[in-house]
C-alpha positions in Angstrom: 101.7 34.7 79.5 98.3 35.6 78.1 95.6 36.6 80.3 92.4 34.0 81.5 89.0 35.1 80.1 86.6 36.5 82.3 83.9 34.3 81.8 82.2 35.3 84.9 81.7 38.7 84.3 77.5 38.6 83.7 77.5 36.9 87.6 79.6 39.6 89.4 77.8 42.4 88.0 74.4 40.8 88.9 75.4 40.0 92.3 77.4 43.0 92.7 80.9 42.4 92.9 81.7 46.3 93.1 79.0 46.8 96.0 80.4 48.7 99.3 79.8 46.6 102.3 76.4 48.0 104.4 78.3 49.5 108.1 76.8 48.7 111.6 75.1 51.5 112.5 75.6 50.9 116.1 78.9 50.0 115.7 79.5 53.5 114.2 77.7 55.2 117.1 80.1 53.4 119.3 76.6 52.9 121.7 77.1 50.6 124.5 73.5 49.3 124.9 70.2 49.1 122.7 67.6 50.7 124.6 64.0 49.1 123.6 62.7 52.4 124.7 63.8 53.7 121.6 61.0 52.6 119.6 62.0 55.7 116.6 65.3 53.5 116.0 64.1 50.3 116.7 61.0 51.0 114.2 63.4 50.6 111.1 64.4 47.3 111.8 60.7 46.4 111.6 59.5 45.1 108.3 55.9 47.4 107.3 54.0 43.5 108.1 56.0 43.8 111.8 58.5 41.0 111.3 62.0 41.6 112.3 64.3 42.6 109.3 67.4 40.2 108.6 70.8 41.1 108.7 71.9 41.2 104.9 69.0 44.4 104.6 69.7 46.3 107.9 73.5 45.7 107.3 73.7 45.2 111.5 76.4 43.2 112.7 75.5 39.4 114.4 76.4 40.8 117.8 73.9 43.9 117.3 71.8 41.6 115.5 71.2 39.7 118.2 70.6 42.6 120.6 68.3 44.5 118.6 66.1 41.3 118.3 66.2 40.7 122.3 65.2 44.5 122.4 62.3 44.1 119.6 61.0 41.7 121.5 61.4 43.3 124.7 59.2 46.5 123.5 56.9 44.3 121.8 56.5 42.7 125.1 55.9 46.3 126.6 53.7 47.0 124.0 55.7 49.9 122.6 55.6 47.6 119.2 53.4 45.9 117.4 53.6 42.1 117.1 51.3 42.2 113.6 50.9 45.2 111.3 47.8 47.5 111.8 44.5 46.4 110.0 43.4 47.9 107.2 39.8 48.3 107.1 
């Protein structure tokens, strides 16, 4: 039996087929709880115009997703992060 042509071949290398899947970082740590005191950490979730990144960059789970949002908020509430970028000028 002959095999079927790959005529998709162009599509999986543009979307990357081959591409390892991005881990939970928190997941990894095995960390119970997102502290919002941790502004370092919570900084690179933080797009450079202050808008919360989404979960196909960061490569967070939902479930940390979610929590690092509520903390985001929480520190922007605080005022340990900004709610717009810094002016220029």
């Amino acid at each position: 039996m002959p095999e079927a042509p790959k005529r998709f071949k162009k599509r999986d290398d543009k979307f990357g087929a081959g591409r390892r899947r991005r881990v939970c970082s928190f997941c990894s740590d095995k960390q119970g709880y997102i502290d919002y005191k941790e502004i370092n950490r919570l900084r690179r979730y933080l797009s450079d115009r202050a808008k919360i990144e989404p979960r196909r960059k960061t490569g967070t789970c939902a479930q940390h997703q979610r929590e690092v949002t509520a903390a985001l908020k929480r520190a922007r509430q605080m005022a340990l992060l900004p709610y717009a970028p810094q002016h220029q000028g």
